[in-house]
Kinemage of the C-alpha trace (Angstrom):
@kinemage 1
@onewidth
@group {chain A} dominant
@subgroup {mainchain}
@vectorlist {calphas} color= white
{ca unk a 1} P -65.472 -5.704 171.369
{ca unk a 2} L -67.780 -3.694 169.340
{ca unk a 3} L -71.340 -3.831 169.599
{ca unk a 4} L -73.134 -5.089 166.651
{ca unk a 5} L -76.828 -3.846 165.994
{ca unk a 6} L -79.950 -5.935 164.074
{ca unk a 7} L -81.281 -3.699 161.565
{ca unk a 8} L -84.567 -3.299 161.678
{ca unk a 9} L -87.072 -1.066 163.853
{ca unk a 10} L -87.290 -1.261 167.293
{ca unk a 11} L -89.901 -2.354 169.578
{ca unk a 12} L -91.163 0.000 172.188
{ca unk a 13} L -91.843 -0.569 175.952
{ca unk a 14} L -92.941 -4.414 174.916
{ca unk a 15} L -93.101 -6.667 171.782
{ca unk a 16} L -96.582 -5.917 170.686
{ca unk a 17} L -98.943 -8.308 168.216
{ca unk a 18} L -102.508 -8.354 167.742
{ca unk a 19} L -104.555 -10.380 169.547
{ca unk a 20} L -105.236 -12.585 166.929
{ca unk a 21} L -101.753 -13.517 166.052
{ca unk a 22} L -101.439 -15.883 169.184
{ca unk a 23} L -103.956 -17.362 171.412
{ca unk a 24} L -103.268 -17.257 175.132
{ca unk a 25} L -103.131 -21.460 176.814
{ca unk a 26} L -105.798 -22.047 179.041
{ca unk a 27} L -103.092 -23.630 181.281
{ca unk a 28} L -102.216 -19.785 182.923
{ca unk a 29} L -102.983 -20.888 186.489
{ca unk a 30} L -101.590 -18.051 188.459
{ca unk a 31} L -100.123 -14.731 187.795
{ca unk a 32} L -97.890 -12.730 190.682
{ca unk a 33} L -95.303 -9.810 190.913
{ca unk a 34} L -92.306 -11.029 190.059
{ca unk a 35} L -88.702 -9.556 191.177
{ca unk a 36} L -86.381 -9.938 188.373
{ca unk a 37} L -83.286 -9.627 190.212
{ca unk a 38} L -80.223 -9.455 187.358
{ca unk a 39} L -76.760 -8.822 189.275
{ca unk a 40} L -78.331 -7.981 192.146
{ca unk a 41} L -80.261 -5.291 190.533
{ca unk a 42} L -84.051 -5.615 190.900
{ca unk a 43} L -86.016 -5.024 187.793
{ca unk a 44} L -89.798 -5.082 188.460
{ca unk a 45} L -91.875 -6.582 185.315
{ca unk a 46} L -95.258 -8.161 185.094
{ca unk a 47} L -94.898 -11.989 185.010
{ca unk a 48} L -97.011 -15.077 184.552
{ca unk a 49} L -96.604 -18.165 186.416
{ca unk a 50} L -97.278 -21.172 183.439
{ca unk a 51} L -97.271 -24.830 185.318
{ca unk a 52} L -94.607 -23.838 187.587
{ca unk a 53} L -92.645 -21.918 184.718
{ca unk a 54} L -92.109 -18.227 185.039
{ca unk a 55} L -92.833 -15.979 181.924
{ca unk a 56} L -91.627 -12.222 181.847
{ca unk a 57} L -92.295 -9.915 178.911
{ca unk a 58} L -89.787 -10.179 175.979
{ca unk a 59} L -88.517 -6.542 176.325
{ca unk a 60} L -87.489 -6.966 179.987
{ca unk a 61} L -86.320 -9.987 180.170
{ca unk a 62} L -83.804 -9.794 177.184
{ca unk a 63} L -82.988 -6.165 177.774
{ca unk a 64} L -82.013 -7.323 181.658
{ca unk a 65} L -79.671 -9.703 179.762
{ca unk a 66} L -77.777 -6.781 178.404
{ca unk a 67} L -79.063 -7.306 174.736
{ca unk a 68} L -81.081 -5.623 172.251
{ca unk a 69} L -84.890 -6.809 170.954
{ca unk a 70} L -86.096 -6.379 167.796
{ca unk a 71} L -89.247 -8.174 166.378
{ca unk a 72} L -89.425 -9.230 162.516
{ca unk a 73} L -93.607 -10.034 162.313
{ca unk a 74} L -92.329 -13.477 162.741
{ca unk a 75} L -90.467 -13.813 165.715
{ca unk a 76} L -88.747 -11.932 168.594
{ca unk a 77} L -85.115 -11.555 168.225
{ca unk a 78} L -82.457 -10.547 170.777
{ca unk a 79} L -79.141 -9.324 169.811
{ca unk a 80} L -75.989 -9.743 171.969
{ca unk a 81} L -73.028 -7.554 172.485
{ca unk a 82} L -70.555 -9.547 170.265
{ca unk a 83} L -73.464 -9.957 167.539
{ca unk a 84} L -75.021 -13.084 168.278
{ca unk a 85} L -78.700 -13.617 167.710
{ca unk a 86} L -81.009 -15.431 169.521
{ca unk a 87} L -84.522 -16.331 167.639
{ca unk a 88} L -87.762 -17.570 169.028
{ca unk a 89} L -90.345 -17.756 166.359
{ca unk a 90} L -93.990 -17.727 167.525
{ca unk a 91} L -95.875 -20.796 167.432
{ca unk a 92} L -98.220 -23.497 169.481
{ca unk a 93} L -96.380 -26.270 168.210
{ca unk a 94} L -94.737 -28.384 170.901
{ca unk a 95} L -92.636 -30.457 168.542
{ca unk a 96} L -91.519 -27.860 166.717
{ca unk a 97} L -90.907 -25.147 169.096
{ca unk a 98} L -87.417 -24.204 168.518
{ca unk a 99} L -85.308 -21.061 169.455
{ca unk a 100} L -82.541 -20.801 166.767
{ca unk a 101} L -78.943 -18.967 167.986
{ca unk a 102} L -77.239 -17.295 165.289
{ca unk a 103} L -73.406 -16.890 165.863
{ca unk a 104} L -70.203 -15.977 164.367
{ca unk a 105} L -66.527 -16.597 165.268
{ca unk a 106} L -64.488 -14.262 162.817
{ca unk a 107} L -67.155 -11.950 161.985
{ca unk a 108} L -67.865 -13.359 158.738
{ca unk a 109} L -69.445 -16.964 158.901
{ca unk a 110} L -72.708 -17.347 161.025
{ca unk a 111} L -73.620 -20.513 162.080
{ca unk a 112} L -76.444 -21.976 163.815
{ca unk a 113} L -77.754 -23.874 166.550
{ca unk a 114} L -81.605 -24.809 167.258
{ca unk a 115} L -82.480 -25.484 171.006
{ca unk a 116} L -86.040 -27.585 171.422
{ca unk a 117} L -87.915 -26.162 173.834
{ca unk a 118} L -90.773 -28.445 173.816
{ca unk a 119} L -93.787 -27.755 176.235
{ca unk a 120} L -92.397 -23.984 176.899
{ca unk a 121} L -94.142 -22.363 173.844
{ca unk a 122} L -94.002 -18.336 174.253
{ca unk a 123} L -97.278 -16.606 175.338
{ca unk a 124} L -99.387 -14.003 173.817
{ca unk a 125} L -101.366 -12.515 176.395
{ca unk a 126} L -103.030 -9.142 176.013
{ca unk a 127} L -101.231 -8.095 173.049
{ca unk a 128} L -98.167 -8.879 174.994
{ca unk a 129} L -95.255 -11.549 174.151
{ca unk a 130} L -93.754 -13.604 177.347
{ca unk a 131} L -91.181 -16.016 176.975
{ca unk a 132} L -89.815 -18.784 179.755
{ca unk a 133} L -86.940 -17.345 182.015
{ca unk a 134} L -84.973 -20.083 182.697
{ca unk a 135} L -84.804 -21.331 178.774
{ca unk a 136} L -84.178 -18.152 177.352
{ca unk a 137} L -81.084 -16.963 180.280
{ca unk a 138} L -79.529 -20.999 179.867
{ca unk a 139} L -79.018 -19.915 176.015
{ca unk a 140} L -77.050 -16.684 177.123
{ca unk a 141} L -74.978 -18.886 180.013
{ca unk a 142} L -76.556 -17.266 182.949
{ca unk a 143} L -78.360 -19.085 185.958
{ca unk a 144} L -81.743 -18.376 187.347
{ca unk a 145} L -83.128 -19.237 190.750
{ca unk a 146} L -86.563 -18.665 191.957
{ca unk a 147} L -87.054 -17.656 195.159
{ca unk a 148} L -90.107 -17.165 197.585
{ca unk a 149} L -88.950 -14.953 200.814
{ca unk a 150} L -91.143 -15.383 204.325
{ca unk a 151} L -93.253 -12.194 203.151
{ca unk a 152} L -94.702 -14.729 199.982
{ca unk a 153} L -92.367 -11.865 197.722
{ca unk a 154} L -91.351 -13.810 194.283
{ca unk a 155} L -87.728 -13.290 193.192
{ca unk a 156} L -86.416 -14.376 190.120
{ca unk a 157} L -82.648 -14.115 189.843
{ca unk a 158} L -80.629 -14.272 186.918
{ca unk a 159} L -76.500 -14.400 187.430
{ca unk a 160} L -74.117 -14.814 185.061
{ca unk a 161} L -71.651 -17.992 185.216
{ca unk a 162} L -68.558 -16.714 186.632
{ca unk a 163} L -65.481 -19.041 187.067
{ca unk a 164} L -62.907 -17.903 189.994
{ca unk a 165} L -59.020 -18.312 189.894
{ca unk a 166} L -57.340 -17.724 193.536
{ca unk a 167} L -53.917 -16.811 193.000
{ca unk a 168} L -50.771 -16.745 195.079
{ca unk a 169} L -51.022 -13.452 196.440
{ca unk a 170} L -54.679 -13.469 197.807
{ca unk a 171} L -56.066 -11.881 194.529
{ca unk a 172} L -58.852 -13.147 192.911
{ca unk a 173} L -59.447 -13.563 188.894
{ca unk a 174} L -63.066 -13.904 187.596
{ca unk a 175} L -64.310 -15.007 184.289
{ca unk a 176} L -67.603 -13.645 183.367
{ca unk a 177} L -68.884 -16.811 180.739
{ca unk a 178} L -71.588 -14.579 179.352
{ca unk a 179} L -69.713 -11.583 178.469
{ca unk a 180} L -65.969 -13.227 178.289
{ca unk a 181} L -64.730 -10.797 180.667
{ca unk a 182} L -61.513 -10.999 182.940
{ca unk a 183} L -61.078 -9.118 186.377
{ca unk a 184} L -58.561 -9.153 189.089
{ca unk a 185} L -59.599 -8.289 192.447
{ca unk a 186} L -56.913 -7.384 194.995
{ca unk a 187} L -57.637 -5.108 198.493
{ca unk a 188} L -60.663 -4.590 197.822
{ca unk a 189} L -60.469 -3.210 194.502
{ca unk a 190} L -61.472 -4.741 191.205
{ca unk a 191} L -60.411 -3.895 188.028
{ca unk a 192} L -60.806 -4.946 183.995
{ca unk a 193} L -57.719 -6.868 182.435
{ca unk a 194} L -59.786 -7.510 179.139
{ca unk a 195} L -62.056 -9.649 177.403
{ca unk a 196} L -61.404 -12.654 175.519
{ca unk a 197} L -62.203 -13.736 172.178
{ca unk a 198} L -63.508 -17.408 173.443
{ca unk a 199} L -65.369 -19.881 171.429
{ca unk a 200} L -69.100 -18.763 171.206
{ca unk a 201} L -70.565 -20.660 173.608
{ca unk a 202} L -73.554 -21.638 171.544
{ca unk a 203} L -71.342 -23.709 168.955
{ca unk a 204} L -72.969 -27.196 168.479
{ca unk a 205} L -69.501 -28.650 169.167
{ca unk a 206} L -67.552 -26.567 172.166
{ca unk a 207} L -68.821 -26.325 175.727
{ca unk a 208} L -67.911 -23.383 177.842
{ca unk a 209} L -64.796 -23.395 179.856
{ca unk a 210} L -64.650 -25.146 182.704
{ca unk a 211} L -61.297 -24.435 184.676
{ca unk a 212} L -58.510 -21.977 184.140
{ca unk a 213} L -55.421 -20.350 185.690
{ca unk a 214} L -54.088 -16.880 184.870
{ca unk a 215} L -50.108 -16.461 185.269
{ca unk a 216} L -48.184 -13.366 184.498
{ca unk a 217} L -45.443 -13.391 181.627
{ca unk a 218} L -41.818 -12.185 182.083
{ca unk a 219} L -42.777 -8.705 179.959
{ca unk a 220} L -45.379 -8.020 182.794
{ca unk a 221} L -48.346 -8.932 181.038
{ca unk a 222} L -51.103 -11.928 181.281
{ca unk a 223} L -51.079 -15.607 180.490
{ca unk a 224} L -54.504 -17.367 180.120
{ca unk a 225} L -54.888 -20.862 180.456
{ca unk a 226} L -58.094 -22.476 180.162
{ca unk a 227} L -59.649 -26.101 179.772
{ca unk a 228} L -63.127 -27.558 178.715
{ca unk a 229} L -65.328 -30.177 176.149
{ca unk a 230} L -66.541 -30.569 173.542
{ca unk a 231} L -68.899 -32.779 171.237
{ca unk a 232} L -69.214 -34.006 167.531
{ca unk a 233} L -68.395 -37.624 166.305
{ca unk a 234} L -66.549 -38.337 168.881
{ca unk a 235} L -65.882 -36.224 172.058
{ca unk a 236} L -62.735 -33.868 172.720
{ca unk a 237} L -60.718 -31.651 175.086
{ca unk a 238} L -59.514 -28.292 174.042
{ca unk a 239} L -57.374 -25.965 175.750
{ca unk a 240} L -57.606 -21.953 175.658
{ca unk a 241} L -54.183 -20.080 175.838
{ca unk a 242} L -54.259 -16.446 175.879
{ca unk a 243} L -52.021 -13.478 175.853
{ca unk a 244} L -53.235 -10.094 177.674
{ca unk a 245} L -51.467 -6.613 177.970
{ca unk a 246} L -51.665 -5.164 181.090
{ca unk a 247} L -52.040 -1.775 178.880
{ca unk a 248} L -55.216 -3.012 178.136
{ca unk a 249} L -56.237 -3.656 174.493
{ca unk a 250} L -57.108 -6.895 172.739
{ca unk a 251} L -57.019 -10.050 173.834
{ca unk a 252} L -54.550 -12.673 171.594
{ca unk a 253} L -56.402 -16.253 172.012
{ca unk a 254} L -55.570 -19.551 170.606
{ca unk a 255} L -57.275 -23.433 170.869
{ca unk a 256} L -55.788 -26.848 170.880
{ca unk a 257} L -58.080 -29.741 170.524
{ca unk a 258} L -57.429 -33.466 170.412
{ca unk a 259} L -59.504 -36.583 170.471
{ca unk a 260} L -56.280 -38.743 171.649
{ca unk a 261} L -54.845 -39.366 175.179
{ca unk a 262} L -52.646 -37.139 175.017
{ca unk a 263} L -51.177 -33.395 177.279
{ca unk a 264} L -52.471 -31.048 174.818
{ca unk a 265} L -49.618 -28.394 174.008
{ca unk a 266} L -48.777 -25.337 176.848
{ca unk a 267} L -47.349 -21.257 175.644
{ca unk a 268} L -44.352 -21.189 175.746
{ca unk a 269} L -41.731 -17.967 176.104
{ca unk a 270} L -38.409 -17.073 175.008
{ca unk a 271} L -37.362 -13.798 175.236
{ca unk a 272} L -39.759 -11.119 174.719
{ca unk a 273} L -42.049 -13.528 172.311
{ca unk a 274} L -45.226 -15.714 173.724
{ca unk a 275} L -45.937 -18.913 171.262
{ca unk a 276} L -49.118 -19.603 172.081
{ca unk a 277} L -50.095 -22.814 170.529
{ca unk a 278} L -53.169 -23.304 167.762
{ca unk a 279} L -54.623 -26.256 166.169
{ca unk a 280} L -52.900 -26.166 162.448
{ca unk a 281} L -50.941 -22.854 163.520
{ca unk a 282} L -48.359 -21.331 165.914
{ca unk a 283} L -49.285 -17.842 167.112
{ca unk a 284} L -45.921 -15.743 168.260
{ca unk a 285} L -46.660 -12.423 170.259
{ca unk a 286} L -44.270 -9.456 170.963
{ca unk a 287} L -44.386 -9.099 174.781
{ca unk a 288} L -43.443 -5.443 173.793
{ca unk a 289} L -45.499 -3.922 170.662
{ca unk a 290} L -48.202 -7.094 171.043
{ca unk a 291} L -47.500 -7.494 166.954
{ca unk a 292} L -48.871 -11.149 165.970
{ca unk a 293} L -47.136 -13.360 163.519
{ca unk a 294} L -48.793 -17.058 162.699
{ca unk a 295} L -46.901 -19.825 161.158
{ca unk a 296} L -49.538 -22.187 159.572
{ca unk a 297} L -48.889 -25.976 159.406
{ca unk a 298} L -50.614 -26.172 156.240
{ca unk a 299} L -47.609 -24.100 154.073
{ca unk a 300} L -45.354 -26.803 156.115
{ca unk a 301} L -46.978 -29.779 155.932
{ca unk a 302} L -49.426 -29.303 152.842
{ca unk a 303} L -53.313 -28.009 153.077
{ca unk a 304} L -54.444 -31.071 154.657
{ca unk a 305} L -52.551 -30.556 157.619
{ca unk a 306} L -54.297 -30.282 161.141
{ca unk a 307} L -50.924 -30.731 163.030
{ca unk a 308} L -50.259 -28.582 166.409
{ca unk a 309} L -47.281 -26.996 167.105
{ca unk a 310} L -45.929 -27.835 170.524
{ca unk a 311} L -43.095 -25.647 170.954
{ca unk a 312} L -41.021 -23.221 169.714
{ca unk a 313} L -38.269 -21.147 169.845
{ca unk a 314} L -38.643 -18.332 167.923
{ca unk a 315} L -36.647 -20.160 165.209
{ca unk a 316} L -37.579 -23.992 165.805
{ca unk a 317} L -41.163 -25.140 165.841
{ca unk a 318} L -41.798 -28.889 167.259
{ca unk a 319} L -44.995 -30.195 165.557
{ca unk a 320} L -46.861 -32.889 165.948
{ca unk a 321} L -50.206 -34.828 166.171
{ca unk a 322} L -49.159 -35.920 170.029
{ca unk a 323} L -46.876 -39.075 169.322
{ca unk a 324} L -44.706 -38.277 166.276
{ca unk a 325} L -43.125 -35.285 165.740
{ca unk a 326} L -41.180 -32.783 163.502
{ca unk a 327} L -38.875 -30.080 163.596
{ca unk a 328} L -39.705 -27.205 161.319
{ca unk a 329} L -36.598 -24.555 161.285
{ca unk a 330} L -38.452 -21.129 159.825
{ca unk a 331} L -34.410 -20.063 158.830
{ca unk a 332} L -33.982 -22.848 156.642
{ca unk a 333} L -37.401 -24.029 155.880
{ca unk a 334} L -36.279 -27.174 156.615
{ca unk a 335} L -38.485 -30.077 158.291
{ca unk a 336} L -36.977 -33.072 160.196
{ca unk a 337} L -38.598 -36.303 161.121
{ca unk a 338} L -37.647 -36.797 164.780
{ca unk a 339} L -38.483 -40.254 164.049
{ca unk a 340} L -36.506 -41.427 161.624
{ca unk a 341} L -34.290 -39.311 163.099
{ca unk a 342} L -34.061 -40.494 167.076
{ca unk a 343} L -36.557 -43.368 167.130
{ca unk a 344} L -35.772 -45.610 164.394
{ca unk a 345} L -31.974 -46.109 165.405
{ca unk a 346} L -32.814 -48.172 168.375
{ca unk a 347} L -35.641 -50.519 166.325
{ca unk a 348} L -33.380 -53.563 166.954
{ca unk a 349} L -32.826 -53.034 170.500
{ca unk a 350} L -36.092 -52.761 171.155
{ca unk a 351} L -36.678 -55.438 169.003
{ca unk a 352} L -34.248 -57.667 170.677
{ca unk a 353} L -35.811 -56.806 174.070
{ca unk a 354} L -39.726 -57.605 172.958
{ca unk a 355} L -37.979 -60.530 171.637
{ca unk a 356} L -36.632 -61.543 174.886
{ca unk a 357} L -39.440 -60.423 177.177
{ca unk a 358} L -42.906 -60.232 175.177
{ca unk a 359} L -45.201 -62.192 173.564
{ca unk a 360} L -45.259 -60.472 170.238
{ca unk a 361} L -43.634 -62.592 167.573
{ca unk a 362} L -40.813 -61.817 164.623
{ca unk a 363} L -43.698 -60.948 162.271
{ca unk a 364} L -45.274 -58.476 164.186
{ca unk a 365} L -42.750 -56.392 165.402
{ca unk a 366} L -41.512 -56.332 162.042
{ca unk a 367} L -44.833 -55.333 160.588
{ca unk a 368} L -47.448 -53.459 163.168
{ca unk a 369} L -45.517 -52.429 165.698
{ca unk a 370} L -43.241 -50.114 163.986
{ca unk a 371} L -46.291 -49.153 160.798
{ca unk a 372} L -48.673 -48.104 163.600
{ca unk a 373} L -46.051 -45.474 165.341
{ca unk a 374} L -48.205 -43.027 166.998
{ca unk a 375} L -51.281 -44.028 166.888
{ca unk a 376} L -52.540 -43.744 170.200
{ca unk a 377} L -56.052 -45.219 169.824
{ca unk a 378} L -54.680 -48.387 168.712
{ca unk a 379} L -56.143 -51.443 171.168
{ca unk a 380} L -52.484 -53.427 169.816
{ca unk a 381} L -49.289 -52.594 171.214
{ca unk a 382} L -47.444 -49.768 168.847
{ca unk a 383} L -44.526 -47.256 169.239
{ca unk a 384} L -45.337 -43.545 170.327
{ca unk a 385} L -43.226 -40.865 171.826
{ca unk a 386} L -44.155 -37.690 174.191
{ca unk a 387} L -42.227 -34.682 174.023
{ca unk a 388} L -41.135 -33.846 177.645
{ca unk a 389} L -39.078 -30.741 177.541
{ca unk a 390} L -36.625 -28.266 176.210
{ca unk a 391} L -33.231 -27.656 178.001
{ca unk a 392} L -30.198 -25.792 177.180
{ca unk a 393} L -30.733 -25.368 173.458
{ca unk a 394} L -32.274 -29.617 173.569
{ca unk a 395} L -35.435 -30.948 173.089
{ca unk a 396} L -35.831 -34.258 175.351
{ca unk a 397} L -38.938 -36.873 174.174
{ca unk a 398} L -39.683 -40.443 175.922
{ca unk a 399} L -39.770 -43.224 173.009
{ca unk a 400} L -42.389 -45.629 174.580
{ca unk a 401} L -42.974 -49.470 173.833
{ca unk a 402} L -45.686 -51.163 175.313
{ca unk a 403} L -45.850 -54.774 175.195
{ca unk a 404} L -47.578 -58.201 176.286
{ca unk a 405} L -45.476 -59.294 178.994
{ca unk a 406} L -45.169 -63.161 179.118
{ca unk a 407} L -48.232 -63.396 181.470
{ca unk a 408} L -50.093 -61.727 178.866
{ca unk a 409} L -50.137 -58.438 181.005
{ca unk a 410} L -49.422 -54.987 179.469
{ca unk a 411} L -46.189 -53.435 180.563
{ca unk a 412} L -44.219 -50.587 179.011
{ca unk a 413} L -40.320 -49.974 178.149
{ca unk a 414} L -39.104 -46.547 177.733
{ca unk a 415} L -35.996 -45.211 176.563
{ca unk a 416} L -35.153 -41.627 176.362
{ca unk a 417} L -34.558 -38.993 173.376
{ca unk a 418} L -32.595 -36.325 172.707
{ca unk a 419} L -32.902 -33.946 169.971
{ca unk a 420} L -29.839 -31.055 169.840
{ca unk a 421} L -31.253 -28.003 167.904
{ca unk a 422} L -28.517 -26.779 165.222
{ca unk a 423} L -26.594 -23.942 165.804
């Protein structure tokens, strides 16, 4: 990933203002020598102690976090690694102290994200800026601790959030969540297998990763599979999949994201290709040269089209929403309903069953039922299915019919699918 650099000029040892620009709070009740321990390297600065709060000056505190300071007459800001900004303007105003994170996920559109930090206004002191340590290190994803040893020595130390994966061998994998790093350790040794291209972690609507598992592809190479939340209208769960050379080199990542109930869609191989699924895209990877080529839903289905592909074989792509699904053959450029196709033939029997053993009338299996196919946030009875696997050149789905049973209970009938791909 290559470093991106603020223009501008450079503070020196410190951020430096006249006196005037800020007074001091009359609340300073303490001041002490602070350890700033960052990785378990101690970096000695001069810190305040603000009603409980510790304050370090701007320069060492952001350039312990790995980034670069700059200072615009208005505020200080930091610059991270993959070009993301963090600004804290100046001021005594409690309501309207913000910092403001600038980020960017392709490198061309920035977005941003203001954080309140209320009572925890930054200090000028002796021409000097100090900001608060735990507010400024939670919007780069590291923890802080403070510490007092038996010898009254202050320690303040600042980790990064690291997320383990044990695997089956005894080796370890370890995901750095502030610099999107990946590392094996195995005997001792620890080594690099790349970085990922994750979600900024600042975005207003995806949380940082919470789980993942790391599994190694037929070619040799690395599978990344990764789960978290996040937040808008309504709340969601994504998935991360991500292919990684073991020759080093960049990192291929994809998301899938749903609101509904349902198992959000796996990577898949055949052959020497990895599909990795996307949200409105499938990604295909050659296991040998690591060339990418990306289907996108919306030349399938039209530009509105959010739909995720769930599989594919290299010729076939199954897409869907999560309940109803179609076949998409990239030879032919020809798209199948699979339910017109495999679910609509057995409307009368299950008809004749809900008939027999539900509550729902003539009218509303007729109607509802069958019009509301898929829709999996619907509080009524409706028709879905679930795509379960692919066998033998055959994709198998469930076709499943819940009903009110005739104590008014909700039960389920299922009846299995089978799609044979053409020749």
């Amino acid at each position: 990933m290559k470093k991106k650099i603020l223009c501008g000029a450079l503070i020196s040892a410190a951020v430096l203002l006249p006196q005037a620009a800020y007074a001091a709070p009359n609340d300073i009740i303490g001041q002490e020598n602070l350890q700033i321990v960052v990785g378990g390297v101690v970096q000695p600065a001069e810190s305040l102690v603000i009603n409980g709060r510790a304050y370090l000056p701007v320069r060492a505190l952001f350039e312990a976090l790995g980034t670069e300071v700059d200072w615009d007459g208005r505020a200080v800001i930091a610059t991270e690694t993959d070009g993301t900004r963090i600004i804290v303007p100046l001021t005594d105003d409690v309501e309207n102290n913000f910092a403001h994170v600038m980020y960017t996920e392709d490198g061309e559109n920035w977005y941003q994200k203001s954080v309140g930090l209320a009572e925890q206004l930054p200090i000028v002191k002796d021409g000097r800026v100090y900001l608060p340590v735990r507010a400024m290190a939670a919007l780069m994803n590291y923890n802080v601790a403070y510490v007092k040893g038996a010898d009254n020595q202050a320690s303040v130390y600042i980790e990064a959030i690291r997320l383990d994966y044990a695997d089956e061998h005894g080796g370890v994998y370890q995901l750095n969540l502030s610099t999107n790093e990946l590392t094996y350790t195995y005997g001792g040794s620890t080594g690099v297998i790349g970085v990922l291209d994750l979600k900024s972690l600042y975005n207003p609507s995806w949380y940082a990763v919470d789980d993942f598992t790391v599994e190694h592809t037929e070619g040799g190479n690395y599978l990344f599979k990764g789960n978290g939340m996040g937040s808008g209208a309504l709340t969601f769960g994504y998935k991360v999949s991500a292919w990684m050379s073991s020759g080093g080199g960049d990192a291929i990542t994809c998301y899938t994201s749903t609101i509904l109930p349902v198992t959000l869609p796996e990577p898949v191989q055949v052959d020497d290709t990895v599909w990795l699924p996307e949200n409105g895209k499938a990604v295909a990877v050659n296991e040998k040269t690591g060339e990418v080529t990306e289907y996108s839903m919306s030349e399938i289905h039209g530009e509105a089209s959010s739909d995720i592909c769930y599989w594919t074989d290299g010729r076939f792509l199954l897409i869907g929403s999560g309940a109803d699904f179609d076949i998409y053959d990239t030879k032919t450029k020809k798209l199948t309903d699979l339910k017109t196709v495999l679910a609509e033939p057995l409307k009368a029997q299950v008809k004749a069953f809900m008939q027999a053993n539900s509550t729902m009338d003539e009218e509303y299996l007729d109607g509802f039922y069958w019009d509301a196919f898929g829709n999996l946030l619907s509080v009524d009875p409706c028709v879905s299915m679930t795509f379960d696997k692919f066998a033998a050149g055959k994709l198998y789905f469930t076709l499943n019919c819940p009903y009110w049973g005739k104590d008014w209970r909700t039960v389920k009938q299922t009846y299995p699918l089978v799609y044979e791909l053409p020749v």
